[in-house]
TORPA-4810 file (N, C-alpha, C, O; in nm, 3 decimals):
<nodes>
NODE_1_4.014_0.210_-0.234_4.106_0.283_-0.147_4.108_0.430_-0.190_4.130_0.447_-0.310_X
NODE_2_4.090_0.536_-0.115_4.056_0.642_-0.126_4.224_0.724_-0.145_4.324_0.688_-0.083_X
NODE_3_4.222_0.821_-0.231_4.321_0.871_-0.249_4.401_0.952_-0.093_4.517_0.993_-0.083_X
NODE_4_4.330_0.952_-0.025_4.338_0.996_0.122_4.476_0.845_0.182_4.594_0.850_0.219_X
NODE_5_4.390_0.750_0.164_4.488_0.641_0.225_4.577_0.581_0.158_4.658_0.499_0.200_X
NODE_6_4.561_0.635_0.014_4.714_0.614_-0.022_4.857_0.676_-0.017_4.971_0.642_-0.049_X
NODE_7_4.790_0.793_0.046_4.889_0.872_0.104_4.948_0.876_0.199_5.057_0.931_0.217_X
NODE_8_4.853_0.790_0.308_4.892_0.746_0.437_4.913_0.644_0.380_5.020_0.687_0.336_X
NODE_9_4.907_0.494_0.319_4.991_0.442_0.332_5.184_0.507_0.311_5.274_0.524_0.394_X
NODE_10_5.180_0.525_0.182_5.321_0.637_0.145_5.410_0.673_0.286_5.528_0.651_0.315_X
NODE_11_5.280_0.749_0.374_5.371_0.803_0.478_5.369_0.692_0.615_5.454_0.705_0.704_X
NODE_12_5.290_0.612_0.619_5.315_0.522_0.666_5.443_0.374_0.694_5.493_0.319_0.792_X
NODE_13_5.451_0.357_0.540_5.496_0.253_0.495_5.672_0.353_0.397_5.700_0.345_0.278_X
NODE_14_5.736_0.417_0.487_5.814_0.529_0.417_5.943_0.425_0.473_5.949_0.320_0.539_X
NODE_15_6.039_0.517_0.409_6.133_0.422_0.351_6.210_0.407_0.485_6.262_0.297_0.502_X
NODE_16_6.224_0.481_0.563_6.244_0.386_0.710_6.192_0.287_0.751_6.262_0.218_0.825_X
NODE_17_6.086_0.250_0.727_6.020_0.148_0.783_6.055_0.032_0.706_6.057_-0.082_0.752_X
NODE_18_6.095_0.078_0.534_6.066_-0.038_0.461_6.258_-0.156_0.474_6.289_-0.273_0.452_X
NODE_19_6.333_-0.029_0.521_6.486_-0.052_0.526_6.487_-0.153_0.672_6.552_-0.258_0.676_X
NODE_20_6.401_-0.102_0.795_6.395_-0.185_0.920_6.345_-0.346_0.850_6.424_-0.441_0.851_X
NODE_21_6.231_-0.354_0.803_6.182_-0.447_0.753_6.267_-0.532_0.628_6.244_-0.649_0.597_X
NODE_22_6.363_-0.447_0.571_6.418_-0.517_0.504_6.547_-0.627_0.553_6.570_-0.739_0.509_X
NODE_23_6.619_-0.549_0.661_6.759_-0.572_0.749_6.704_-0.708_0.844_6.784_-0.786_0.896_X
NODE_24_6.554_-0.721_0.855_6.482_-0.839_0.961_6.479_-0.940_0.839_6.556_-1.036_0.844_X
NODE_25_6.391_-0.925_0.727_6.403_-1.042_0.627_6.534_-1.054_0.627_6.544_-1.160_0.689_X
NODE_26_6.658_-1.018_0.597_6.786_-1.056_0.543_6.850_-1.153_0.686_6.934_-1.242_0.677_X
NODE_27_6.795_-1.112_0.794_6.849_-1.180_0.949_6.757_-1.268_0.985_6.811_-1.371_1.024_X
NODE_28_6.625_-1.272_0.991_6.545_-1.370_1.043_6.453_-1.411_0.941_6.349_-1.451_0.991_X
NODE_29_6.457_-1.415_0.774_6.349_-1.461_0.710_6.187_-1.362_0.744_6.167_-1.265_0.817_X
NODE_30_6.119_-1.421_0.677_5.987_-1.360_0.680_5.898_-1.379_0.823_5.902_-1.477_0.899_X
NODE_31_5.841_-1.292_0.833_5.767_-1.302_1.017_5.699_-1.430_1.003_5.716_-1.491_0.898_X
NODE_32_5.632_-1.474_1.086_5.589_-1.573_1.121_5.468_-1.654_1.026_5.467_-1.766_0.975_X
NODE_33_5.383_-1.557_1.030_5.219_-1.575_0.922_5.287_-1.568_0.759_5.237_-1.613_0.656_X
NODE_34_5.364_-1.525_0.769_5.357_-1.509_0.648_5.471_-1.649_0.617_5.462_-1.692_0.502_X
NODE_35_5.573_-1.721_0.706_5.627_-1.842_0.653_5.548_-1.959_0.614_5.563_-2.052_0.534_X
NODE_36_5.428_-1.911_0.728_5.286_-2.011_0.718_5.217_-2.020_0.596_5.144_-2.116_0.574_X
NODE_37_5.235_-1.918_0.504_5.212_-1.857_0.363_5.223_-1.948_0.295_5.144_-2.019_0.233_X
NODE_38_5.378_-1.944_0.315_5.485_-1.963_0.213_5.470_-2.095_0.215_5.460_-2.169_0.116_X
NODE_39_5.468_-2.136_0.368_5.440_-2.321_0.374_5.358_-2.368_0.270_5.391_-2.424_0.166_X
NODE_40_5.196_-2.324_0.333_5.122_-2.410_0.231_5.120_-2.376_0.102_5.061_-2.452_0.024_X
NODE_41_5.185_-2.249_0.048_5.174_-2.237_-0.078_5.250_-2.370_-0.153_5.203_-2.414_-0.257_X
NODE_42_5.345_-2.416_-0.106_5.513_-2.437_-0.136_5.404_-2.606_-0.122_5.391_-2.669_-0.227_X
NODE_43_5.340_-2.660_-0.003_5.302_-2.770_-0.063_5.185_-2.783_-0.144_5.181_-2.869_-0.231_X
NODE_44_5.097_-2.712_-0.125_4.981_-2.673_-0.271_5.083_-2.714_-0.402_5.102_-2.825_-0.451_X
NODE_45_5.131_-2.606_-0.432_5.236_-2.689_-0.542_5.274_-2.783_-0.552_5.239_-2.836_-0.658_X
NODE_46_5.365_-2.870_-0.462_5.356_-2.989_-0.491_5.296_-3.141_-0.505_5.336_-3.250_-0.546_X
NODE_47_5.145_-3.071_-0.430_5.053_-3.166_-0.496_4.984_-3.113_-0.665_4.974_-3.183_-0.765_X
NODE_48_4.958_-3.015_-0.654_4.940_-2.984_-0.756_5.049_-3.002_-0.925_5.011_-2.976_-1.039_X
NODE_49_5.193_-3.057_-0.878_5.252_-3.025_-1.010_5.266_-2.981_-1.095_5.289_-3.032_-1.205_X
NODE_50_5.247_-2.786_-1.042_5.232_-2.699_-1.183_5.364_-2.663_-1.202_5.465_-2.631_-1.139_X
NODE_51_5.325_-2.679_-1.311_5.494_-2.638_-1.405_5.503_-2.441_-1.439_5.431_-2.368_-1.507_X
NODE_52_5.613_-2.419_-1.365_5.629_-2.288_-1.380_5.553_-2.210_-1.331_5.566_-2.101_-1.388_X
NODE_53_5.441_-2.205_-1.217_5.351_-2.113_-1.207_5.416_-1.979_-1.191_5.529_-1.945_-1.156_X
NODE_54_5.331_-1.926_-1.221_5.330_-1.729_-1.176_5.269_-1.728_-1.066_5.191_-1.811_-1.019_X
NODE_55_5.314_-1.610_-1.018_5.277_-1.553_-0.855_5.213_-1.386_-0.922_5.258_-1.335_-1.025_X
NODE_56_5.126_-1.335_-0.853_5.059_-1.255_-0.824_5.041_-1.192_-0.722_4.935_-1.216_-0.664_X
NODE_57_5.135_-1.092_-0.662_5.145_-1.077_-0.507_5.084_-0.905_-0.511_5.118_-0.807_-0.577_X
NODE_58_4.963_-0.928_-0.389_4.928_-0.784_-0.375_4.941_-0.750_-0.292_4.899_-0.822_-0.202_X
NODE_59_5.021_-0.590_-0.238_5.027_-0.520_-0.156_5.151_-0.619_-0.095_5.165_-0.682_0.009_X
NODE_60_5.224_-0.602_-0.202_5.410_-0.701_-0.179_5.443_-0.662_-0.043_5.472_-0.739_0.048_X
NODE_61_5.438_-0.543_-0.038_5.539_-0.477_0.031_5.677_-0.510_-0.015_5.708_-0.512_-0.135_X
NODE_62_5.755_-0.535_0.076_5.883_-0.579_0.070_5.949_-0.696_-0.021_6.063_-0.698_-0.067_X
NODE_63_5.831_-0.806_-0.038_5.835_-0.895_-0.144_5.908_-1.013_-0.112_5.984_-1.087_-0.174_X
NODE_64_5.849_-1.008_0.040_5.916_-1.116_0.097_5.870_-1.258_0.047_5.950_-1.352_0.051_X
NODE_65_5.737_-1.275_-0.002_5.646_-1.407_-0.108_5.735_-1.394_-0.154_5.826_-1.447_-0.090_X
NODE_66_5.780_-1.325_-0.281_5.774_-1.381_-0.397_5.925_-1.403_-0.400_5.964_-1.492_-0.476_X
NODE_67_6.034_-1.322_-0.316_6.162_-1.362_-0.283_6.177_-1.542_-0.291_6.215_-1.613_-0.384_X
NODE_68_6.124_-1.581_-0.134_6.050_-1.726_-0.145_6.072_-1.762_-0.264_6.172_-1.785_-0.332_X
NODE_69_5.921_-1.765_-0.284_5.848_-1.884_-0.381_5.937_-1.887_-0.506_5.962_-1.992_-0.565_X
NODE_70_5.986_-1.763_-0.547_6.115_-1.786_-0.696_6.240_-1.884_-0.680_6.320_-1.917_-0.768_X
NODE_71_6.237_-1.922_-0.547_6.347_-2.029_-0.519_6.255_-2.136_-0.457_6.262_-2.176_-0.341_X
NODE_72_6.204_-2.161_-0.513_6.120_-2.288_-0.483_6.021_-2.325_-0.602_5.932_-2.406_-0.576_X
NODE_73_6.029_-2.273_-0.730_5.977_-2.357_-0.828_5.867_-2.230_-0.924_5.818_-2.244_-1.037_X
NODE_74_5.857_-2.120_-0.836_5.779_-1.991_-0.902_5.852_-1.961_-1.006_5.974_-1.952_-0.992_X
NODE_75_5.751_-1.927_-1.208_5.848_-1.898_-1.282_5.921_-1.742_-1.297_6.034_-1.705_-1.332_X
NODE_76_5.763_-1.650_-1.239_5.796_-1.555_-1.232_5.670_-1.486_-1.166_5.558_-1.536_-1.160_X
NODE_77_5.703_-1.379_-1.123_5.585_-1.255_-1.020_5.605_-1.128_-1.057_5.709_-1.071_-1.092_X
NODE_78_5.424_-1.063_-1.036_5.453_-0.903_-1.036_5.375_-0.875_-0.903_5.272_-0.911_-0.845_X
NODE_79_5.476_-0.796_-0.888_5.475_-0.738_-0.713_5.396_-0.578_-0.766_5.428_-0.491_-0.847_X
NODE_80_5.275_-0.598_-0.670_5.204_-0.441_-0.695_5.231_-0.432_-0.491_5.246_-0.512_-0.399_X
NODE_81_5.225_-0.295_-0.510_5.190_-0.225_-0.418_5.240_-0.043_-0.417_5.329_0.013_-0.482_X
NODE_82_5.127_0.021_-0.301_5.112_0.132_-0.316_5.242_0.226_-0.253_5.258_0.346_-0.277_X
NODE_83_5.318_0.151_-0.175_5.443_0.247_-0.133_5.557_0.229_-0.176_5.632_0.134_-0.157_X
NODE_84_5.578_0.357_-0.258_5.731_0.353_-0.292_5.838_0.299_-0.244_5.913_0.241_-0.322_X
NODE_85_5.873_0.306_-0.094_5.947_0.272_-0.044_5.957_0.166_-0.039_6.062_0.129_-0.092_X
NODE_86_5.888_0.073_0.008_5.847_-0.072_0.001_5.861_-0.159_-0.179_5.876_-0.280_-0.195_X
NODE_87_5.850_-0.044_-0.303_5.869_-0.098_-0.411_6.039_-0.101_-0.404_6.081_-0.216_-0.415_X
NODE_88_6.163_0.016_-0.386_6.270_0.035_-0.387_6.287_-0.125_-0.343_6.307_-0.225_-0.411_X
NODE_89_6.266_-0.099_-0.170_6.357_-0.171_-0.090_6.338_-0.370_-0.157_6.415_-0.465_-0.138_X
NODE_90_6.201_-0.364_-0.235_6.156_-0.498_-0.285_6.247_-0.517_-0.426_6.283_-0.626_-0.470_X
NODE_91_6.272_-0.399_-0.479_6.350_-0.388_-0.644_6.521_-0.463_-0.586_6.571_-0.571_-0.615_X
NODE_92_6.571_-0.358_-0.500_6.704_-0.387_-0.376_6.719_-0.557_-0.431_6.789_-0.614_-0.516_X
NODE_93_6.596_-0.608_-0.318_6.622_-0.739_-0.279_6.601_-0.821_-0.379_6.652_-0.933_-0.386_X
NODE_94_6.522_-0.773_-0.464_6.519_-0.866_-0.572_6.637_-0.910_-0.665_6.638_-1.020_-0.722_X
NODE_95_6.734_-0.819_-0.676_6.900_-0.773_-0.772_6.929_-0.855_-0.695_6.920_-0.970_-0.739_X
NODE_96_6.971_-0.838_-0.560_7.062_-0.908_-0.484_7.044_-1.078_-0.451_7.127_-1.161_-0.413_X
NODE_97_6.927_-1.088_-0.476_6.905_-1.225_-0.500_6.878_-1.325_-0.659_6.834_-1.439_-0.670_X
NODE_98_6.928_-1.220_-0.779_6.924_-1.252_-0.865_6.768_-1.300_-0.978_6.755_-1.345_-1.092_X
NODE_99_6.674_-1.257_-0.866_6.534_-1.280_-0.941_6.484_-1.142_-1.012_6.361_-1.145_-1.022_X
NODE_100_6.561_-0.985_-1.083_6.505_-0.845_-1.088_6.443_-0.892_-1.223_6.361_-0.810_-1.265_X
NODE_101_6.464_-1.023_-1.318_6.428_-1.039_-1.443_6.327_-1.135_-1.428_6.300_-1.186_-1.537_X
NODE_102_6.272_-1.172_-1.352_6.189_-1.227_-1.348_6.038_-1.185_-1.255_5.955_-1.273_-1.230_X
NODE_103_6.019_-1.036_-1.210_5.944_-0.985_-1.111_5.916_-0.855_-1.192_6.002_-0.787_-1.249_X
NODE_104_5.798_-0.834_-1.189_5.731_-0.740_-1.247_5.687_-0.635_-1.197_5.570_-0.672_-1.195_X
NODE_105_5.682_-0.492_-1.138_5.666_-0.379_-1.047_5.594_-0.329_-1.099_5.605_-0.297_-1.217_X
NODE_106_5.476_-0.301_-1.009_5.370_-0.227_-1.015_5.318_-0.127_-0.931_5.222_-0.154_-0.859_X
NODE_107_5.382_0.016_-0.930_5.290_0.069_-0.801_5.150_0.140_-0.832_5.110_0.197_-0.933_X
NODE_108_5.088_0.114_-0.700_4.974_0.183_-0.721_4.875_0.095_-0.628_4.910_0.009_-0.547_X
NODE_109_4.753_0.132_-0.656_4.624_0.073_-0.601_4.565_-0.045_-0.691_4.536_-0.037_-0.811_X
NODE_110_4.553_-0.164_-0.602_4.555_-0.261_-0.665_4.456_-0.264_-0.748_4.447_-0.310_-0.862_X
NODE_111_4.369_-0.203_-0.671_4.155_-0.229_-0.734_4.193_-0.149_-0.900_4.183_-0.203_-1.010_X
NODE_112_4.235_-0.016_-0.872_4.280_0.008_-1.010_4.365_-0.043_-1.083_4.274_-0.069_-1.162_X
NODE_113_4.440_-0.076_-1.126_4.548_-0.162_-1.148_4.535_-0.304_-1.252_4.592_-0.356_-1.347_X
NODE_114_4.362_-0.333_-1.117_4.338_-0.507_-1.181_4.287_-0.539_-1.302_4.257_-0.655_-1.334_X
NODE_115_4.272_-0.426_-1.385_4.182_-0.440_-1.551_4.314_-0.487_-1.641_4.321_-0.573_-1.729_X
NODE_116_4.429_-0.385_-1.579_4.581_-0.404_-1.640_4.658_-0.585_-1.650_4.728_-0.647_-1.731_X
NODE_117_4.610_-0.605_-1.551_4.693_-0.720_-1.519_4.680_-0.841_-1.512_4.603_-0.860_-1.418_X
NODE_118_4.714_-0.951_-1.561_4.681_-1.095_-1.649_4.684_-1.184_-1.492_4.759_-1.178_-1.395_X
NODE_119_4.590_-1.246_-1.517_4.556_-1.392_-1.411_4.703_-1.484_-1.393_4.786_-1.532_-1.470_X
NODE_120_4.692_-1.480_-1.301_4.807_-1.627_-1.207_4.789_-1.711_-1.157_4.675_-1.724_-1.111_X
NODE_121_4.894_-1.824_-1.132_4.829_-1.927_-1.085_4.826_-1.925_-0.925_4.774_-1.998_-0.840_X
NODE_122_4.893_-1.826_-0.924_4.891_-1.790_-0.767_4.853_-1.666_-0.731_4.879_-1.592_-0.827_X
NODE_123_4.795_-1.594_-0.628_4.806_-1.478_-0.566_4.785_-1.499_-0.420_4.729_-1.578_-0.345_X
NODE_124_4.860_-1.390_-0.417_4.845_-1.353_-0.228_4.804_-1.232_-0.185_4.817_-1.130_-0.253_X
NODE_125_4.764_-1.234_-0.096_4.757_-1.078_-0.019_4.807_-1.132_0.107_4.752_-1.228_0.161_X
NODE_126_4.944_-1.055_0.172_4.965_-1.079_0.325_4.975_-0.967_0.380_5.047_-0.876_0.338_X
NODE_127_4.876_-0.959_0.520_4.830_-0.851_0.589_4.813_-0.677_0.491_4.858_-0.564_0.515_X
NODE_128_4.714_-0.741_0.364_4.656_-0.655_0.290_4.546_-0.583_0.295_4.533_-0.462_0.277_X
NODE_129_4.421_-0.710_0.338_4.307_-0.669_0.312_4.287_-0.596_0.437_4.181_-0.534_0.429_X
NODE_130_4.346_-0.577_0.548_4.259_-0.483_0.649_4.371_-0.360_0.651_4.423_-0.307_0.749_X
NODE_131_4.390_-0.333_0.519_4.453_-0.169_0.507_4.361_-0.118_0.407_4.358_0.004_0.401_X
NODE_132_4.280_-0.185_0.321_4.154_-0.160_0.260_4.030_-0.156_0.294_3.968_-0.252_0.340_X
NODE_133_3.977_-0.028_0.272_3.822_-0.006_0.286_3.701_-0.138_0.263_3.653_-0.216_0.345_X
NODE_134_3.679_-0.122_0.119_3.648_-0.206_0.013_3.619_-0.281_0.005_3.567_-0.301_-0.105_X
NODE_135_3.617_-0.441_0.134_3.691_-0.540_0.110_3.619_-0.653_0.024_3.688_-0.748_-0.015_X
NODE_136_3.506_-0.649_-0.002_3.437_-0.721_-0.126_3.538_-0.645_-0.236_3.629_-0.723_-0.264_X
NODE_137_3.550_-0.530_-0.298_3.612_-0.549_-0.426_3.712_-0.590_-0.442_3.741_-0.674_-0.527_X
NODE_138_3.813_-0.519_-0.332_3.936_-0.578_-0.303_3.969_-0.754_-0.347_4.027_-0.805_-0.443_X
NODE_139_3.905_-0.806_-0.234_3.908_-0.917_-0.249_3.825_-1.017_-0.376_3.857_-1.132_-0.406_X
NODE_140_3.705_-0.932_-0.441_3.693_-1.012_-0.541_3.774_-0.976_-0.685_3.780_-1.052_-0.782_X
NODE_141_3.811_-0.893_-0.679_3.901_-0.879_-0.818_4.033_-0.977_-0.819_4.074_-1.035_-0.920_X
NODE_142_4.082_-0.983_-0.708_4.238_-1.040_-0.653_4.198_-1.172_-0.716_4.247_-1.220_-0.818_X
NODE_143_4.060_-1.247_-0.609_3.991_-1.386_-0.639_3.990_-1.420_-0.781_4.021_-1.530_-0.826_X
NODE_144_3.952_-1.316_-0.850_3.947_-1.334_-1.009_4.064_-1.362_-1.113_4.063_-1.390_-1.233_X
NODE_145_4.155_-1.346_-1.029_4.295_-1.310_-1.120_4.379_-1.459_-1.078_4.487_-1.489_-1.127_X
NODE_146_4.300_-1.551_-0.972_4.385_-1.672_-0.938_4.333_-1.775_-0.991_4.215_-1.806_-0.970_X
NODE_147_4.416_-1.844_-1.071_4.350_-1.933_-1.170_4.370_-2.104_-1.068_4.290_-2.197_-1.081_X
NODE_148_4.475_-2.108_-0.986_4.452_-2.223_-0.924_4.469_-2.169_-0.767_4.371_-2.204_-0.700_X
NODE_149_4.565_-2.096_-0.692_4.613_-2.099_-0.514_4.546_-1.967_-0.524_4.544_-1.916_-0.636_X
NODE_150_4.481_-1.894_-0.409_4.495_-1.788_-0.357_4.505_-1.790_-0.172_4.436_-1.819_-0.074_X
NODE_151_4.629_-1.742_-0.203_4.641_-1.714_-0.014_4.664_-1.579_0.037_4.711_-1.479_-0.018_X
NODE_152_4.617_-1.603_0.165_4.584_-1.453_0.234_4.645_-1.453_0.437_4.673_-1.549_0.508_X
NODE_153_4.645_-1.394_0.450_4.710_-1.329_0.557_4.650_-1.225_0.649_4.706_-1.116_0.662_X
NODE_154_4.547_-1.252_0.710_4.435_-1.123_0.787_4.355_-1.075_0.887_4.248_-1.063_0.827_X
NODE_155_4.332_-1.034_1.015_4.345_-1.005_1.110_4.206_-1.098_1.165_4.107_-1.107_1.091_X
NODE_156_4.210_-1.156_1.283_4.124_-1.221_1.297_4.017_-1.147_1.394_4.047_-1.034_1.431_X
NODE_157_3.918_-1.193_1.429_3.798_-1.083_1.464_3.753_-1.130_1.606_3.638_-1.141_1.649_X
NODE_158_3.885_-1.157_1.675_3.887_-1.194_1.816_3.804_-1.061_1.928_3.851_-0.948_1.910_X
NODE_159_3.696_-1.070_2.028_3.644_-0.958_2.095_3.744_-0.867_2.120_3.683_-0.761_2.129_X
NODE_160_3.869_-0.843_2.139_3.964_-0.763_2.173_3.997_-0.619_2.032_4.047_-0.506_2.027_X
NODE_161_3.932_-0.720_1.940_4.040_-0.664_1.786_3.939_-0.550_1.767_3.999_-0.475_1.690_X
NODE_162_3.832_-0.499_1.790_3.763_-0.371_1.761_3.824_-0.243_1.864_3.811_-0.121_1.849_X
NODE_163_3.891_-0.314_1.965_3.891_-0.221_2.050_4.018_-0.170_2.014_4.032_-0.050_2.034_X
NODE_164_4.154_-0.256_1.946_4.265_-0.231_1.904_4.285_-0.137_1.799_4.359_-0.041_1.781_X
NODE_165_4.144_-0.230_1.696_4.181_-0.132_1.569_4.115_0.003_1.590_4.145_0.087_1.505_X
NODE_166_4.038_0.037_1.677_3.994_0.214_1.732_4.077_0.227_1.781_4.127_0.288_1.687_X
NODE_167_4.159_0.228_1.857_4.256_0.299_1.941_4.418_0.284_1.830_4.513_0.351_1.873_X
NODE_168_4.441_0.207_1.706_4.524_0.278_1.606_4.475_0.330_1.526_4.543_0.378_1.436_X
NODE_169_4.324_0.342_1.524_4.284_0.494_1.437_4.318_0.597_1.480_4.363_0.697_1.424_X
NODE_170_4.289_0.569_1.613_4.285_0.709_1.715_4.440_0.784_1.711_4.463_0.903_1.693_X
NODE_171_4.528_0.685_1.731_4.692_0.721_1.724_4.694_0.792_1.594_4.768_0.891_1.587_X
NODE_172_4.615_0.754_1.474_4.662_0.790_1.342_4.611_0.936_1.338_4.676_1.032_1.297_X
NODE_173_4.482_0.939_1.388_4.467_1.078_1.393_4.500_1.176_1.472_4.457_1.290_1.458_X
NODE_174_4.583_1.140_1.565_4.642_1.241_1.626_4.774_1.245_1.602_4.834_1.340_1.654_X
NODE_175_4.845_1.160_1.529_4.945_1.220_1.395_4.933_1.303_1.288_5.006_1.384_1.231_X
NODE_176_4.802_1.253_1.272_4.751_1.352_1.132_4.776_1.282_1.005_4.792_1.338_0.896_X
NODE_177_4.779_1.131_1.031_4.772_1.046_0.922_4.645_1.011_0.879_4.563_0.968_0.959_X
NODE_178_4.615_1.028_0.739_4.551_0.973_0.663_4.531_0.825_0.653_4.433_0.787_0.590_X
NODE_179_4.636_0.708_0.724_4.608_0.621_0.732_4.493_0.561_0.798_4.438_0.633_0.881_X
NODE_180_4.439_0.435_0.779_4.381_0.374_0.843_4.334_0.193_0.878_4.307_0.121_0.782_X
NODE_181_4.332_0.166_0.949_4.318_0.046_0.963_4.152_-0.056_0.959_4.064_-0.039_1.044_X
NODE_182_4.143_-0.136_0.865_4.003_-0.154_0.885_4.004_-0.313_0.923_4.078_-0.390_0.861_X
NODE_183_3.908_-0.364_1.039_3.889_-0.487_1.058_3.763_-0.539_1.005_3.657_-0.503_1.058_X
NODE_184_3.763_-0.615_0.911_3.681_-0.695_0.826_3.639_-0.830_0.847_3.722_-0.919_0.860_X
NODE_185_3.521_-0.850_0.852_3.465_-0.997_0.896_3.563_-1.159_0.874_3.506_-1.208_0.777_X
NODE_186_3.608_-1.199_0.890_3.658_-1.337_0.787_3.553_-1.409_0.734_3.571_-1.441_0.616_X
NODE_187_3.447_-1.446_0.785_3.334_-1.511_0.737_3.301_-1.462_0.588_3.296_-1.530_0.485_X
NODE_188_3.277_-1.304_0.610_3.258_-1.202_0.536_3.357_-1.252_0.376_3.312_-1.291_0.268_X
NODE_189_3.505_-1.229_0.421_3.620_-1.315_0.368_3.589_-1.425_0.264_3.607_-1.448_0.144_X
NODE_190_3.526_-1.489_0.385_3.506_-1.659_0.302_3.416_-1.640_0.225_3.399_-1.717_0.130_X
NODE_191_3.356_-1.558_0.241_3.233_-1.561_0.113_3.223_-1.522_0.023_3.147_-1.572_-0.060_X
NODE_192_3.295_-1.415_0.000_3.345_-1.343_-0.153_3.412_-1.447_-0.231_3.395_-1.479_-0.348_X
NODE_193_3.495_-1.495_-0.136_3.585_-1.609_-0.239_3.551_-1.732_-0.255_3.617_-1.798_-0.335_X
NODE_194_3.434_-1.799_-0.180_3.330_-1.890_-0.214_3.267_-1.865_-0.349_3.252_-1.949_-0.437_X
NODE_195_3.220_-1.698_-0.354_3.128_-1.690_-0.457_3.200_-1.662_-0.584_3.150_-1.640_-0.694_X
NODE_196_3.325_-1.665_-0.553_3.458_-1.652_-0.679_3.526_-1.802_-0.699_3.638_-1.821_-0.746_X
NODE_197_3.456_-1.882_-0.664_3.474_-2.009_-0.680_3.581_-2.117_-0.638_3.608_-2.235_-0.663_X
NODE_198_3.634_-1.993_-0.548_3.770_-2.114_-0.472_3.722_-2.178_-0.313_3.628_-2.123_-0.255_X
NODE_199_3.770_-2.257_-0.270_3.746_-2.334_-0.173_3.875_-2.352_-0.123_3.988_-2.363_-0.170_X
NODE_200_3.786_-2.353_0.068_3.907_-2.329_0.103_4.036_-2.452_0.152_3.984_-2.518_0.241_X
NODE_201_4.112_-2.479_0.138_4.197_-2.615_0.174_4.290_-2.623_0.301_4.316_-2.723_0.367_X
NODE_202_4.337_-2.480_0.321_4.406_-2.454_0.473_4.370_-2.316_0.545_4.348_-2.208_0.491_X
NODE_203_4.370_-2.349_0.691_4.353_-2.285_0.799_4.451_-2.277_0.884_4.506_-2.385_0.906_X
NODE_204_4.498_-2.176_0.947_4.598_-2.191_1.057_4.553_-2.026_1.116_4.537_-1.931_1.040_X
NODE_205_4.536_-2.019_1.280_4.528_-1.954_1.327_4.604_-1.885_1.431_4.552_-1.930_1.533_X
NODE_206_4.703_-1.796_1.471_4.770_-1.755_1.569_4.679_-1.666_1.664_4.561_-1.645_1.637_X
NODE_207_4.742_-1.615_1.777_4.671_-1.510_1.846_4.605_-1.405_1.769_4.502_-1.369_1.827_X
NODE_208_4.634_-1.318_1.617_4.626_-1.232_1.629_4.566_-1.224_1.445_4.508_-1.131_1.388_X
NODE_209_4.606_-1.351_1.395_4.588_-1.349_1.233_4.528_-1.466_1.170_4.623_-1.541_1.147_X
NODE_210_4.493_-1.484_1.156_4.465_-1.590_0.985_4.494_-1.618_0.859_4.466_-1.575_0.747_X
NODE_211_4.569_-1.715_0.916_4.636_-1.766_0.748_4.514_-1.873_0.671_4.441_-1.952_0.732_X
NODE_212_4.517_-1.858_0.579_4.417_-1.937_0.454_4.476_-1.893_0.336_4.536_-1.792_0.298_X
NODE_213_4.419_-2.059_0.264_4.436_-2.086_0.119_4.360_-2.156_0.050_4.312_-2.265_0.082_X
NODE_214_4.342_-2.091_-0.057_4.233_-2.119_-0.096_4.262_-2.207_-0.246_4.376_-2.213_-0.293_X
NODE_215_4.178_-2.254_-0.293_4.234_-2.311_-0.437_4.100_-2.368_-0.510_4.013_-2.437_-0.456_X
NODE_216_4.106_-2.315_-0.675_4.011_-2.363_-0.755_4.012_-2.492_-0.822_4.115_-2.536_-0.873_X
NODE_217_3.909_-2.551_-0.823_3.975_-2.698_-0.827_3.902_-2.706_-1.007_3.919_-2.806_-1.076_X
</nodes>
């Protein structure tokens, strides 16, 4: 991720946005793909019977995972991601729900970041990887750091979705954002984390995303 788009994320992902997004988790729970997340994470675990796992959540945002999963059997998580605002409003919710001692804050860029930071039995990325360039490193460093679940959250590559994601580049640059949006193969997807040794166990598809989970057996 280029120091360019971490700036657009910043101004992207600014603390208006992260306060709207926060006031919707506190009223309606987490959007839709991402309860789908939370689902199969939540039964992965309980076939699995891990005691205490850690969570590994990239590009938290708001920290709506790991909110979750800490009330459902997670021992503890470190939430990385690159916008401030989104770290506040995730620190917020974390106090108020009594998990701030058990969640670990990290901002910054994950790819840098990942030499720092110890393997879990879980990680996620939800609606991460197509705000990254990268997406082989991205995604194989993340892959590396999940010792049993990795789940993900990511735009699916329906004929419509090239034409979408040009025309919110196009918006971005005529804001004058540095942001950008990138649509990345899933196949592409599956294969990094094939060759990182997890396999995949769930699929669920909506109009617009892909949920998968993956797990090392």
């Amino acid at each position: 991720m280029t120091c360019s788009q971490c700036q657009g994320i910043e101004e992207q992902f600014n603390d208006a946005e992260a306060r709207k997004k926060l006031r919707r988790l506190r009223r309606r729970g987490p959007d839709r793909t991402t309860k789908l997340l939370i689902a199969a994470i939540k039964r992965s675990l309980e076939d699995r019977e891990l005691h205490e796992p850690a969570l590994l959540d990239v590009g938290a945002g708001i920290g709506a995972i790991h909110h979750e999963l800490l009330d459902a059997g997670v021992a503890r998580a470190v939430h990385v991601d690159a916008s401030s605002a989104h770290m506040t409003a995730a620190r917020e919710e974390a106090a108020r729900r009594g998990h701030d001692a058990r969640v670990a804050f990290v901002q910054g860029n994950f790819v840098e970041q990942a030499r720092n930071l110890d393997e879990a039995e879980i990680v996620t990325l939800d609606r991460v990887i197509c705000c990254y360039d990268d997406m082989t490193r991205l995604v194989s460093l993340s892959a590396a750091k999940a010792m049993k679940i990795y789940g993900a959250v990511y735009p699916r590559r329906m004929p419509w979705m090239p034409a979408l994601f040009a025309a919110m580049n196009f918006i971005m640059r005529l804001k004058k954002s540095p942001f950008r949006v990138f649509l990345h193969d899933p196949e592409a997807i599956d294969g990094v984390l094939r060759q990182n040794g997890l396999g995949r166990t769930y699929l669920r598809r909506t109009v617009a995303w892909e949920v998968v989970l993956y797990e090392r057996s």
